[in-house]
VEXDREN-2710 file (C-alpha; in Angstrom, 1 decimal):
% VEXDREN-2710
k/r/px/py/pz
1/UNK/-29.2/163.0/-35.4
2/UNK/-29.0/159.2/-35.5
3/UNK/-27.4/158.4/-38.0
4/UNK/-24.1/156.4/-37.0
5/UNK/-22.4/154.9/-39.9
6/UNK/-22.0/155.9/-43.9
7/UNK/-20.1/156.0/-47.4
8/UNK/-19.8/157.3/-51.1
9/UNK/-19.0/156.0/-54.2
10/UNK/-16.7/159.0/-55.1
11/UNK/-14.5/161.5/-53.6
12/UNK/-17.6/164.0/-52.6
13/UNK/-16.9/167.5/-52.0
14/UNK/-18.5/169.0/-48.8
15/UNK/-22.1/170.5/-48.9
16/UNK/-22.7/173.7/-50.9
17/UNK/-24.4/176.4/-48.8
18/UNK/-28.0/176.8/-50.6
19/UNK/-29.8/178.1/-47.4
20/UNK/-27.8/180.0/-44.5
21/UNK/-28.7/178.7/-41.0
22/UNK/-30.5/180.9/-38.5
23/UNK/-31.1/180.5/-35.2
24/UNK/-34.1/178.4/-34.1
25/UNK/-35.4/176.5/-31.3
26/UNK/-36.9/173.3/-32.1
27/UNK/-39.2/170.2/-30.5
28/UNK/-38.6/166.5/-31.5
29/UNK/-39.9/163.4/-30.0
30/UNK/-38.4/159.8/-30.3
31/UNK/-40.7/157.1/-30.9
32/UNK/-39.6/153.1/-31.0
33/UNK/-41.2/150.7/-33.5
34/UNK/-44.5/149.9/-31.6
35/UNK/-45.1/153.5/-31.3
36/UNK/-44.3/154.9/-28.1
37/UNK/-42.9/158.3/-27.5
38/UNK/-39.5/157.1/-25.6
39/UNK/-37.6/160.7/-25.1
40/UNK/-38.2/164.0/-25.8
41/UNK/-35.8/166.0/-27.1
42/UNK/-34.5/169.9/-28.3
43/UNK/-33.1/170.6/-31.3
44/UNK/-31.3/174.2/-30.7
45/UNK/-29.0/176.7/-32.9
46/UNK/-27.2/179.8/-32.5
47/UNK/-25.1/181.7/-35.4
48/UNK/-22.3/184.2/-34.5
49/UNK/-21.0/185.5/-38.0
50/UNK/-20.5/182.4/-41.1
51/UNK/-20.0/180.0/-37.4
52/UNK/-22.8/177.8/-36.3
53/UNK/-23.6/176.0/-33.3
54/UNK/-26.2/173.0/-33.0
55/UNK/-27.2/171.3/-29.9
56/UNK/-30.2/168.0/-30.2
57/UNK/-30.4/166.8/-26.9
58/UNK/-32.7/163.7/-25.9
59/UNK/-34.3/162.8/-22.0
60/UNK/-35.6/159.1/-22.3
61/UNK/-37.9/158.4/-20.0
62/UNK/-35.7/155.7/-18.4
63/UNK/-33.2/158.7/-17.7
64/UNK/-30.7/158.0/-20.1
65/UNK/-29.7/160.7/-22.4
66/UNK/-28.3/161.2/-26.2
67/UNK/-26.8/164.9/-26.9
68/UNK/-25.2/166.0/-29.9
69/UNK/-23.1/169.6/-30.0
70/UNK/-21.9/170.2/-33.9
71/UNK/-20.2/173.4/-34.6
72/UNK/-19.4/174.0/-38.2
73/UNK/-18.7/177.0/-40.5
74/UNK/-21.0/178.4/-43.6
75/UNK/-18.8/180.1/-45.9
76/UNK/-19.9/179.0/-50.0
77/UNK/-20.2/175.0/-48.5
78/UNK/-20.4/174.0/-44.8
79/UNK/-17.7/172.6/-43.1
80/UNK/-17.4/170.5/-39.7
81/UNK/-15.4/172.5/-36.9
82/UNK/-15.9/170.1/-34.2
83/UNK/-18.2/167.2/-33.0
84/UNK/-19.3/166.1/-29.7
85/UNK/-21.9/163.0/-28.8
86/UNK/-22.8/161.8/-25.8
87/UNK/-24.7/158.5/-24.9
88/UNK/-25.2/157.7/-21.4
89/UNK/-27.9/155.7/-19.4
90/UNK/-29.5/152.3/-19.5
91/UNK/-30.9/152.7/-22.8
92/UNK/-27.5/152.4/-24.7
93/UNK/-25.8/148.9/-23.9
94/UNK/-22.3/150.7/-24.9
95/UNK/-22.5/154.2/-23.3
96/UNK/-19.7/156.4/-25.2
97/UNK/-18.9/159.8/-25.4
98/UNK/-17.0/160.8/-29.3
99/UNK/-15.1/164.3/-30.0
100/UNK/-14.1/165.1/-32.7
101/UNK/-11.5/168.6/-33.8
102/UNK/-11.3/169.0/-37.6
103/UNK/-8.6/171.2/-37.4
104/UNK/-5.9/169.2/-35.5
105/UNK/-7.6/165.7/-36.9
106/UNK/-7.6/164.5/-33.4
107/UNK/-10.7/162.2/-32.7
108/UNK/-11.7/160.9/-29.1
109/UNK/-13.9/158.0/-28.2
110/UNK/-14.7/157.5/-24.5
111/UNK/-16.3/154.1/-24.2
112/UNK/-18.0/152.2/-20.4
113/UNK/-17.5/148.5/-20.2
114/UNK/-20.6/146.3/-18.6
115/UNK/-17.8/146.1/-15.5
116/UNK/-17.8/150.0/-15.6
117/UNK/-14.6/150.8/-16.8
118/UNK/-13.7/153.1/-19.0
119/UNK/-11.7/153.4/-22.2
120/UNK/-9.7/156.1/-24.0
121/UNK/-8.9/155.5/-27.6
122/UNK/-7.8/158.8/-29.7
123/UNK/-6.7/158.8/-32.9
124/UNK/-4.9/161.6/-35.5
125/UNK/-7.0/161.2/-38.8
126/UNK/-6.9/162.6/-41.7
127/UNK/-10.8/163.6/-42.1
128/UNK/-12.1/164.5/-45.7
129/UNK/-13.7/168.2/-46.5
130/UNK/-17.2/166.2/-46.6
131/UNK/-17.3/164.8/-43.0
132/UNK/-21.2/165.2/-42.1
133/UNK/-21.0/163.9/-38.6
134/UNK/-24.2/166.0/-36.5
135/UNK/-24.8/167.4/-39.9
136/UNK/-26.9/164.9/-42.6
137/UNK/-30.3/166.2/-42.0
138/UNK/-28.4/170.0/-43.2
139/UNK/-26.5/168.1/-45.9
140/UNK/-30.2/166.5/-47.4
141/UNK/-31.7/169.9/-46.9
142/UNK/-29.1/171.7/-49.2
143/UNK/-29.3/169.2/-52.1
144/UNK/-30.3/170.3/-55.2
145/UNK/-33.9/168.6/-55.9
146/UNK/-32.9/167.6/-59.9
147/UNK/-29.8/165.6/-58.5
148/UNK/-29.5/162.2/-58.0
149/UNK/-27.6/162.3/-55.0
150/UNK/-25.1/162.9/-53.1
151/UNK/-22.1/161.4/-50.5
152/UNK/-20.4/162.3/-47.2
153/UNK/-18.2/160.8/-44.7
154/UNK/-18.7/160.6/-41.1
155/UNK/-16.3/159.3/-38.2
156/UNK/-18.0/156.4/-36.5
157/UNK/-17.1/154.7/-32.6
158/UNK/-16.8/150.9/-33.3
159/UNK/-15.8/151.7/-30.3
160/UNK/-11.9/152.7/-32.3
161/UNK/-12.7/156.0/-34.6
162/UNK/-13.3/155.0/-38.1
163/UNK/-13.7/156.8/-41.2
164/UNK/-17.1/155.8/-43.0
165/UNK/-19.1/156.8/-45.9
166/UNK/-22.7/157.1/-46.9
167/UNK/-24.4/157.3/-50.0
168/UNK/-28.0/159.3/-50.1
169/UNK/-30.5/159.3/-52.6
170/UNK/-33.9/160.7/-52.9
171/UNK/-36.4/157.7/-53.1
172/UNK/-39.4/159.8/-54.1
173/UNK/-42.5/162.1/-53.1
174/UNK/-44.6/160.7/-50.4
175/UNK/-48.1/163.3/-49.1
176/UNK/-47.9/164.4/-45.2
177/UNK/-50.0/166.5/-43.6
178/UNK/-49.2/169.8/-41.4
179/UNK/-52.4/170.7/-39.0
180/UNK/-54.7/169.3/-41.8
181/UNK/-53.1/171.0/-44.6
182/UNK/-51.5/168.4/-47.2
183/UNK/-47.3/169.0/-47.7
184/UNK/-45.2/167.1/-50.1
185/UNK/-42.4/165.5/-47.9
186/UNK/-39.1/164.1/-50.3
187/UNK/-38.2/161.1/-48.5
188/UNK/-34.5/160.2/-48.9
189/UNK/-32.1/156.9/-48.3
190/UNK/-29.0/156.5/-46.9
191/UNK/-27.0/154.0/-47.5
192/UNK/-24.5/153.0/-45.6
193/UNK/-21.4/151.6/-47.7
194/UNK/-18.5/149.6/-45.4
195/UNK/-16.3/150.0/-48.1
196/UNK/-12.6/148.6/-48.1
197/UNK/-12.9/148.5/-44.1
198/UNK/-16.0/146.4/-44.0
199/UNK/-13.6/143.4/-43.0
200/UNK/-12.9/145.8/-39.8
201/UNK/-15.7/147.4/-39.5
202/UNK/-18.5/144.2/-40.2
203/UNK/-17.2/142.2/-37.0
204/UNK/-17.4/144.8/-34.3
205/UNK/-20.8/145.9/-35.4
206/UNK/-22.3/142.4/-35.8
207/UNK/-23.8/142.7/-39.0
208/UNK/-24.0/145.8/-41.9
209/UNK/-26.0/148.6/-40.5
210/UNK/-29.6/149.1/-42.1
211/UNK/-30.2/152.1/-44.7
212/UNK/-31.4/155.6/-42.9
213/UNK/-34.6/156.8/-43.9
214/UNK/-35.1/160.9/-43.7
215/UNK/-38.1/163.1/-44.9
216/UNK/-37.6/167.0/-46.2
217/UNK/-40.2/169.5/-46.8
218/UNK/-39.1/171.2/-49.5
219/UNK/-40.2/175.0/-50.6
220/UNK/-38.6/178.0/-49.8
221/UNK/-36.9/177.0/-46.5
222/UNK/-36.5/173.1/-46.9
223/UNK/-37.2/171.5/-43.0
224/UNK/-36.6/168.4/-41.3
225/UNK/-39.8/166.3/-41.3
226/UNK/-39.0/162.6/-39.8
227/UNK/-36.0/160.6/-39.7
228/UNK/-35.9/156.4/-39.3
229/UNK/-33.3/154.6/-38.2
230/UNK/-31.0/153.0/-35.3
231/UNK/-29.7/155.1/-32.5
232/UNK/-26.5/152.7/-32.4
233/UNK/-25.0/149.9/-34.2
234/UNK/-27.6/147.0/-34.0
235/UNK/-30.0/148.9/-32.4
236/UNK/-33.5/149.2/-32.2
237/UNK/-34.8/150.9/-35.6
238/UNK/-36.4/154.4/-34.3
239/UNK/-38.2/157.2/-35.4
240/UNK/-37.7/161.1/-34.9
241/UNK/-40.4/163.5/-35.5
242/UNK/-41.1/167.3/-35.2
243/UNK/-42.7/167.7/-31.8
244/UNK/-45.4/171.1/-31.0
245/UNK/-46.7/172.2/-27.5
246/UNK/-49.0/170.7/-26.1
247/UNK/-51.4/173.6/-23.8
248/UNK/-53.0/172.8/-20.4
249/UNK/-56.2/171.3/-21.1
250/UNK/-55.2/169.7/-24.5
251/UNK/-55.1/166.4/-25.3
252/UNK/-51.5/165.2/-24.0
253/UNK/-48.2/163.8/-25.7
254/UNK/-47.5/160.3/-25.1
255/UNK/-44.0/161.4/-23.7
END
């Protein structure tokens, strides 16, 4: 999802695995602040034994495009395997393309200069058990209602891999409705923490990145509801929602 940059207060231990992932095929549109539907976008995933593979791909309208590919095991906690995003198109001001393998640590950020050309920066790292990049909204989902919170780390492109934190909370209750029917959504905050390399990090990103906002329908089989926040580092705050069909004769989507 969008989330680019977080931090915890303690050493955090990866996700536990409450819920097993299935396979699903799901809809989501993007809208910016005044409202407008800007992309649409899939949210796809396949399971082959405890191994999982997720795919969120978003088509703006200006033809620019934002794909995410997270593979990651679910045996007792989840853990990352290895990452891929993509930005590309006139929508991002910094296209890049991030890879990241757990396994060997090696971490690969492709970055396009406003003259075109292209730079390669890869890095060893040694990346925590927690890392969440691709995975937040699956991390939220898995917390345990009663607790206060929880932490993770993610690999952010600034454009050099770093090693980031975030801190999330649940900031309360708030009433939705699903075709008419009323649903209790937990709304939780991220916070994203700089930590000891905000002297690094605070420069090349302008200014410290704005807290994440993400809703959860709890019950049974806890689902991802709305998410709001910047796509990239000082950029526009956005909004992703659950997208459905909409049938030939119906009222259209603003996409």
């Amino acid at each position: 999802m969008m989330v680019f940059a977080l931090q915890p207060t303690a050493q955090a231990a990866p996700a536990s695995v409450r819920y097993m992932q299935g396979a699903f095929h799901g809809f989501l549109e993007l809208y910016s602040e005044d409202g407008s539907v800007v992309a649409s976008g899939d949210s796809t995933q396949i399971v082959h034994g405890d191994r999982v593979t997720s795919r969120t791909l978003f088509r703006f309208k200006d033809g620019s495009v934002d794909e995410e590919i997270t593979v990651f095991s679910q045996h007792r906690t989840f853990q990352l395997i290895t990452y891929h995003h993509i930005q590309k198109g006139p929508f991002f001001p910094h296209p890049m393309e991030m890879t990241i393998d757990v396994h060997s640590g090696q971490v690969t950020v492709l970055t396009t200069g406003k003259d075109g050309k292209e730079d390669v920066d890869t890095e060893h790292m040694n990346l925590p058990l927690d890392l969440a990049n691709g995975m937040v909204p699956l991390v939220i989902g898995n917390m345990r209602p009663e607790f206060p919170g929880t932490t993770a780390s993610m690999v952010v492109a600034t454009p050099k891999p770093r090693l980031v934190k975030l801190d999330i909370s649940p900031a309360g209750e708030e009433n939705t409705f699903v075709a008419g029917s009323s649903q209790k959504a937990m709304h939780y905050e991220i916070k994203i923490e700089l930590g000891g390399v905000a002297g690094v990090v605070a420069p090349l990103i302008g200014r410290a990145p704005p807290n994440i906002q993400v809703w959860v329908i709890r019950g049974e089989a806890p689902t991802f509801a709305k998410e709001h926040g910047p796509l990239y580092a000082e950029g526009p705050m956005m909004t992703i929602q659950l997208a459905s069909p909409v049938w030939s004769g119906s009222p259209k989507s603003g996409y």
